[in-house]
Structures are given as C-alpha cells and as structure tokens.
C-alpha positions in Angstrom: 85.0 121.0 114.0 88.1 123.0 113.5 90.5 123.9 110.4 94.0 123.7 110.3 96.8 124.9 108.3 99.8 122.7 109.4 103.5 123.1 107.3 105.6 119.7 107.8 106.9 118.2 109.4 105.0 117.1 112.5 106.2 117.3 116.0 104.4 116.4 119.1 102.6 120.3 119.9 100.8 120.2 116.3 99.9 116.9 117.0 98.3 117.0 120.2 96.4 120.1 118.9 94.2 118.0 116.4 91.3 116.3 117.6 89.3 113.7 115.8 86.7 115.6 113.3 89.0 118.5 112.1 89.9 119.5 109.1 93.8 119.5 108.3 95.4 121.2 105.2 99.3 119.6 105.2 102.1 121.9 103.2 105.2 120.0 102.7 106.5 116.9 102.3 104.6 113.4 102.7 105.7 109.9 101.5 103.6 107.4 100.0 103.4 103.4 100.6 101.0 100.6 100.4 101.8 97.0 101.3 104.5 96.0 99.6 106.0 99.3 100.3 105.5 98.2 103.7 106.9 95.4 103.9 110.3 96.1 102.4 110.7 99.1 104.5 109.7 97.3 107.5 111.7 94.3 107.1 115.1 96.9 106.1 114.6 98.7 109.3 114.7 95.5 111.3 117.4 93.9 109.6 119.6 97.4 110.9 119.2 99.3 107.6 118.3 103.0 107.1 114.7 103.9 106.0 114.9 105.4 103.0 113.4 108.7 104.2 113.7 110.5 108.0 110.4 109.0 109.7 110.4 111.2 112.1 107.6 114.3 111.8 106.7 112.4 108.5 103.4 111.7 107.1 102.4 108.8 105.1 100.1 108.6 102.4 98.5 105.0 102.1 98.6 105.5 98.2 100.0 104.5 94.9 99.6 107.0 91.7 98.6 106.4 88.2 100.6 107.3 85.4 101.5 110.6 85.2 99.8 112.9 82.4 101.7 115.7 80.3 102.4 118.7 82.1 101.6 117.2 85.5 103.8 115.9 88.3 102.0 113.0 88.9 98.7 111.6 87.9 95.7 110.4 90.0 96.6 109.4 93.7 93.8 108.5 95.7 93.7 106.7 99.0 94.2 102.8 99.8 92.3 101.0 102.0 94.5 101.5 105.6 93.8 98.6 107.5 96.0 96.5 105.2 99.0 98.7 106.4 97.7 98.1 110.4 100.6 95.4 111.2 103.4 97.8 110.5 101.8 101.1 111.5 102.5 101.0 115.3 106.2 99.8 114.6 106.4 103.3 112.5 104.7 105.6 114.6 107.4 103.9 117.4 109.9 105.4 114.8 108.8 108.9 115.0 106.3 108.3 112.2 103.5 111.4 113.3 100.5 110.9 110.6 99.1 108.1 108.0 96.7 109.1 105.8 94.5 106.7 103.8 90.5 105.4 104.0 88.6 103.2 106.5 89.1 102.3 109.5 92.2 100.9 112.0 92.6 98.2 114.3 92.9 98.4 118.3 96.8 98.0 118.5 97.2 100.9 115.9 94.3 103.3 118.2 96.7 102.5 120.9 100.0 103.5 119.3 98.3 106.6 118.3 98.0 107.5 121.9 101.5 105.9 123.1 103.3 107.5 120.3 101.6 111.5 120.0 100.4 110.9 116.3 97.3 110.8 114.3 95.1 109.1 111.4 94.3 111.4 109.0 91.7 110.1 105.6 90.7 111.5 102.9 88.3 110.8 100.3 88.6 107.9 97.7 87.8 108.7 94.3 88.9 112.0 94.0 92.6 111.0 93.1 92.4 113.2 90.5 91.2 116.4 92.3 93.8 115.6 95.3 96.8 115.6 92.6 96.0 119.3 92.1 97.4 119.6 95.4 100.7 118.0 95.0 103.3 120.4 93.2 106.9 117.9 93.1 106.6 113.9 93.2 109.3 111.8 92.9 110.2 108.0 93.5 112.7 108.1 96.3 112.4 103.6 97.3 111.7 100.4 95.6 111.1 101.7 91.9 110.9 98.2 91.2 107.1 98.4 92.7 105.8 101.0 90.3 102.9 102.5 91.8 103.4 101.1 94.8 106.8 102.5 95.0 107.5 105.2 97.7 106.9 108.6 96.7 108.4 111.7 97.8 105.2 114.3 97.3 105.4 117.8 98.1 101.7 119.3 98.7 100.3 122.5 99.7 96.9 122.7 101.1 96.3 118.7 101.0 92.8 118.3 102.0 92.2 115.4 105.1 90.2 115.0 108.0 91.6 113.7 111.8 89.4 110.0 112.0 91.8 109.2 115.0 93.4 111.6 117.1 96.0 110.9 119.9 93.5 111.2 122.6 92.1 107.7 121.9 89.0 109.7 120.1 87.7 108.3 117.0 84.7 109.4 113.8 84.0 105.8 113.7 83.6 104.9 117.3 
C-alpha cells in the first residue's frame, strides 16, 4: 500500500498512478451529491443544460452534511451508501468526472467505466462525519438548495483522508 498527496483537480497521470489499496489525501475542491442530486444533474445535462460545476478533473463526494455548528464551515459529512448513485456514475465519469468517493461497493457497468474512462472509486469511512469535517476548510451550496442536505456542495478540503477500492486497472479491495 502506498500514500498519496494529490492537489485537484484530477487528470488522467494522477489517476492512473493509484492502484486499488492506497491511501489518498485530496487538497482542493470536491462536490457533493446523493440521489436526488443525481438525478436533477443527470436529467439537466441530457436535456442540453450546463452542469452546475466543471466535471471534468472533479471528485464527487457521495454525501449530504448535517447542520452546520458555530464557528464551523459545515457540520458532519459522512459517506452515503454508493451503489444508489451506480446508474448515473458511468454517464459522469463519460463527462470527465475522475473520482466518486462514498462507502460499499459498485456495480459491473460502473468497474467498467472506471477502466474506459481513467478514473477511480475512492471510500472512506462512515461514521466519522464528524472527524472528516475537520478536513474541509470552505463549503458552500453551489445546485438545488431546494434539497437541503442533499444539495450540491462545493467543499474545499485539505488532506481528506480515502482509500482507492477501485482503481482504473479493473482492480478492486472487494473482489
């Protein structure tokens, strides 16, 4: 197992240097969404809009926060479950979308766009949310406010702790 320090965005060469099992510290900007998230984004793109943030090199966190306490920039942000995001991840990552990053694991099609498309699935560790918000220094709703917590986030991190669970070698930790 290897470490990496990697300051975003993603392109192709730090991509194809991870390999399933290392650690990865991100610096700079990720983007959260969970379904509904999704969804709207999805459907927006397809009907000819704009995404409401440049997918490509972009990481996205499979997460929605909790309120945010005093003095912080955003309260506890664990991960979400990722297969539920699996029917739109390989239309993203066909975007230029380089890294998701929630819990558990993904379905063939989405293994398979990994490969086709240079990018990676990251996790990290559910029920921390707490600890991982020490690592996020700006937050901010950028998309669908509407959805609360389940609005997309603009998060800027430094040292963001994950682990590579698919790589874009077709490797996987749970195969």
């Amino acid at each position: 197992m290897r470490i990496h320090k990697i300051e975003l965005p993603l392109d192709d060469e730090k991509v194809m240097s991870l390999r399933c099992g290392d650690k990865v510290f991100l610096t700079g900007k990720i983007y959260t969404a969970r379904d509904m998230a999704h969804k709207r984004m999805v459907s927006a793109i397809k009907r000819g809009k704009k995404p409401p943030f440049d997918l490509k090199g972009s990481v996205i966190y499979y997460a929605g926060p909790t309120s945010t306490p005093p003095g912080r920039p955003i309260g506890s942000v664990g991960p979400t479950s990722s297969y539920r995001m699996d029917r739109y991840a390989p239309f993203l990552y066909s975007l230029g979308v380089k890294a998701t990053i929630g819990k558990g694991k993904r379905n063939k099609e989405v293994k398979e766009a990994l490969k086709k498309y240079r990018a990676v699935y990251l996790g990290t560790i559910g029920g921390v949310g707490a600890l991982l918000s020490l690592c996020i220094k700006k937050a901010k709703v950028i998309a669908y406010e509407d959805l609360g917590p389940e609005a997309i986030y603009e998060l800027e991190v430094e040292d963001f702790p994950t682990i590579v669970i698919n790589d874009a070698y077709g490797e996987g930790i749970y195969e």
